[in-house]
Steps between C-alpha positions, in 0.01 A plus 500: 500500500129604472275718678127472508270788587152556560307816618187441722286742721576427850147509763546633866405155631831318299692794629411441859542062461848623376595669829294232706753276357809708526399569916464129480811435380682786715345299868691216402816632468807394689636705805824574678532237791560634849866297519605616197495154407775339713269264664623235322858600585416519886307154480769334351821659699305409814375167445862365291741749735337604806567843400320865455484672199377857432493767237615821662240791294548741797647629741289303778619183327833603486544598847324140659738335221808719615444439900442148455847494311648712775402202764651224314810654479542579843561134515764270298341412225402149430410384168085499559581856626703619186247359272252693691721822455525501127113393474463793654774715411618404138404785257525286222232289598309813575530603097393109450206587686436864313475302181245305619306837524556547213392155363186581687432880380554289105192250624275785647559699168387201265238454693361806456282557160672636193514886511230702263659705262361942512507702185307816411560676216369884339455583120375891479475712210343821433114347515509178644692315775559108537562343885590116485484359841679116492572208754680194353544175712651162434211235556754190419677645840183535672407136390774288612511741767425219801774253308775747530418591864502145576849463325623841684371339807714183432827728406526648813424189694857365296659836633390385838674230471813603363515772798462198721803370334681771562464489861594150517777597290595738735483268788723253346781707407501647841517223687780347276672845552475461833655198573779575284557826681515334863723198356758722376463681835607176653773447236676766552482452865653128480769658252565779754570236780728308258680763447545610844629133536730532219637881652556282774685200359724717265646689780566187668696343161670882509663406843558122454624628169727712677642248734517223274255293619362498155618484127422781259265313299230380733514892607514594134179289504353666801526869386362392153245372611380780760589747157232345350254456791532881557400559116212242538361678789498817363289314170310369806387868612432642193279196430339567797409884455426401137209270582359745805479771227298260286274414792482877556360605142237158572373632838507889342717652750686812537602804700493349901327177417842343359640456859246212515662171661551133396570226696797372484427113454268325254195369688571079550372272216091533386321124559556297186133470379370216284289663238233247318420597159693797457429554121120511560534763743714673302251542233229568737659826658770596331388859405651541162306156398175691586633834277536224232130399529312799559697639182420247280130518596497876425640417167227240458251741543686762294472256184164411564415916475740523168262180367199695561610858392684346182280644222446861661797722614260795657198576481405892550160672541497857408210695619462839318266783569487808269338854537481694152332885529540671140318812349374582197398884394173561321448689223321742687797576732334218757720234654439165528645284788516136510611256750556153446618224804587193354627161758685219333691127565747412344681124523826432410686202460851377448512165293830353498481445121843318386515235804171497693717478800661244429835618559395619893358137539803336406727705738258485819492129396873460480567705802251274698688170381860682584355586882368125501814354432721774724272335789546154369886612532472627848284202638824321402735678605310602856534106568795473415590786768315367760737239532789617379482752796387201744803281417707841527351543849553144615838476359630833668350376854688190472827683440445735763417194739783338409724803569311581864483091603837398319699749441552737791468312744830288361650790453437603873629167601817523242573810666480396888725201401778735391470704731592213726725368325690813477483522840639176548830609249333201229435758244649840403360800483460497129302251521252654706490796343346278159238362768368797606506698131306182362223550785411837444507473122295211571267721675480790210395175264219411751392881498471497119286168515249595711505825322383256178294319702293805613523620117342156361245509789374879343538330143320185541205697684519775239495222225155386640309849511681713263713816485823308337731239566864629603799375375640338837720612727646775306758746627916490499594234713837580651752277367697245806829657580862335376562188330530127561844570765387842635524525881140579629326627783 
């Protein structure tokens, strides 16, 4: 490393071009946005979701956001209405949005010109005193000064984005949440009812048992089975208050607002919806695609100002001014006094000497190529989403239509036929009691379907605009009750 000096005599006109410039330089400075900058979070929750998003700063904000929650759970909720709550009411996407103040307060500050550096300094002795007056500022920071605004400017536009992810994040995990909540609502509902059934038919086997209308096994059978039934209920209702706490910590609820209310049915089957050129759109909107982008154009521009500033590392200007009063006695007993002002410039200037930057050129370069093929990766994989997640959705809708246009309604008819027949002494009671257990575990099958249904339906929209792709239907499925030759209800 080398340093270069030279000492010049500065006029009042360069003195006054040097704070033309700096003023210059300070009106184009970046400023705090109004929003904070969550515009691009509100656009995109309410033109993807329908939805409102707001960063609570006060207690204004957090009183309209609090009332508005208040209102919406006056009602049962519906998903659009618990997405709404946790846009609203989530705290961590609150802190999402507090570090994208903080992404903003980073761009304002390197906007802003590098900082002069103040020294004075006082040499006295018993005849003479020495004031040094100096102010030191980097001029390689005050040069690329509009290049790394510009780059600031792009960073935070990249931590728009990502807090736009975040609510679309948020969004999707609710909704999922959601319908797995109300599902095992219904679940353990149909489980409660076939137990009630099998209550019924075990203290019917007790009696027939007890006269001898039946043999010990086929009651051996029966009581198994409703042992088991009773254990799979209770699995049933701990599901269920498991997933309505994880809905709870989604929406951001506590205290009075956890006596909120769920319906007790999933809503019927969305439209099946023939989506042309689903990969396209995908990489059009989906938000994390965009991240991708705007990053790798930031790094762009971040090796293009390491190319430039390769040869210098700073660059500082050092303006000096010195006072120097002395005396000197006479030999007649008279003193002299002497004052001396002297101004000075002095430039200095940091050479990388061993590498001329080559070493920082070769790591903004290599960290370009490793964000260009990261995005490569993702426009791959984004594709390969999109329809993954469509043939998810399509394939779940057929299962569930097969359950709600096949399934049940056999089952119904099975059912009515027994009951006929049982009527008619054709069949015994046994038998009916299999019918009716097969319907309504039948029915807890058709819940969990449309529960995946309603889960690929969040995926394969959340697969197009962003904010991550879920991993299906998720959640314990309660297992059917007794085996092949178990009596059912």
């Amino acid at each position: 490393m080398t340093r270069t000096a030279s000492s010049i005599h500065a006029s009042r006109i360069f003195r006054l071009a040097l704070l033309a410039g700096i003023a210059a330089l300070l009106g184009g400075c970046a400023s705090f946005s109004a929003d904070g900058g969550v515009g691009t979070a509100q656009t995109i929750a309410y033109s993807e979701l329908n939805k409102d998003v707001v960063k609570i700063g006060d207690d204004a904000s957090a009183g309209t956001a609090k009332a508005r929650v208040d209102k919406l759970l006056k009602a049962p909720l519906t998903a659009d209405s618990a997405v709404q709550i946790a846009l609203l009411n989530n705290r961590g996407l609150q802190a999402a949005f507090n570090e994208l103040g903080i992404a903003e307060a980073q761009m304002v500050a390197a906007s802003l010109p590098p900082n002069p550096r103040f020294g004075i300094s006082k040499l006295s002795g018993r005849f003479e005193i020495e004031i040094e007056r100096q102010v030191a500022a980097s001029l390689l920071a005050l040069a690329t000064l509009p290049a790394r605004a510009e780059i600031a400017r792009d960073r935070f536009g990249a931590a728009q984005l990502r807090a736009a992810e975040a609510v679309l994040k948020l969004a999707a995990e609710t909704r999922r949440q959601y319908y797995r909540t109300v599902a095992a609502n219904a679940q353990a509902t149909f489980f409660q009812q076939a137990k009630a059934s099998s209550d019924a038919a075990s203290e019917l086997f007790k009696r027939l048992g007890e006269s001898g209308g039946i043999n010990k096994l086929n009651q051996a059978r029966e009581f198994a089975f409703d042992a088991e039934l009773g254990a799979q209920l209770a699995q049933a209702r701990l599901q269920q208050r498991q997933e309505r706490e994880r809905l709870v910590r989604q929406l951001g609820l506590w205290g009075d607002d956890l006596k909120f209310k769920l319906p007790g049915t999933l809503p019927p089957l969305p439209p099946l919806k023939t989506v042309k050129a689903v990969e396209a759109e995908a990489l059009r909107k989906r938000i994390d695609v965009q991240i991708a982008r705007s990053e790798l154009d930031l790094l762009a521009k971040s090796l293009g100002l390491t190319q430039a500033t390769r040869f210098v590392n700073d660059i500082d200007l050092l303006g000096r001014r010195t006072y120097d009063r002395g005396r000197t006695i006479l030999a007649d007993g008279d003193i002299e006094r002497e004052a001396k002002r002297s101004r000075t410039l002095e430039l200095e200037i940091e050479i990388p000497l061993y590498d001329f930057g080559q070493s920082r050129v070769v790591q903004a370069e290599q960290t370009y190529m490793q964000a260009a093929n990261k995005l490569a990766e993702k426009a791959v994989n984004v594709r390969s989403e999109a329809r993954e997640a469509y043939t998810a959705y399509r394939g779940s809708h057929e299962i569930a239509r097969q359950y709600q246009s096949n399934v049940l309604p056999l089952r119904k008819i099975i059912q009515d036929e027994a009951l006929l027949q049982y009527n008619g002494m054709l069949i015994d009671v046994t038998q009916l009691i299999v019918d009716a257990r097969g319907r309504i575990l039948s029915n807890v099958a058709a819940i969990n379907a449309r529960r995946d249904v309603w889960i690929a339906h969040t995926d394969f929209k959340h697969a197009i605009i962003g904010g991550g792709v879920g991993a299906g239907g998720g959640g314990a499925v309660v297992a059917s009750a007794g085996g092949g030759d178990a009596p059912a209800h």
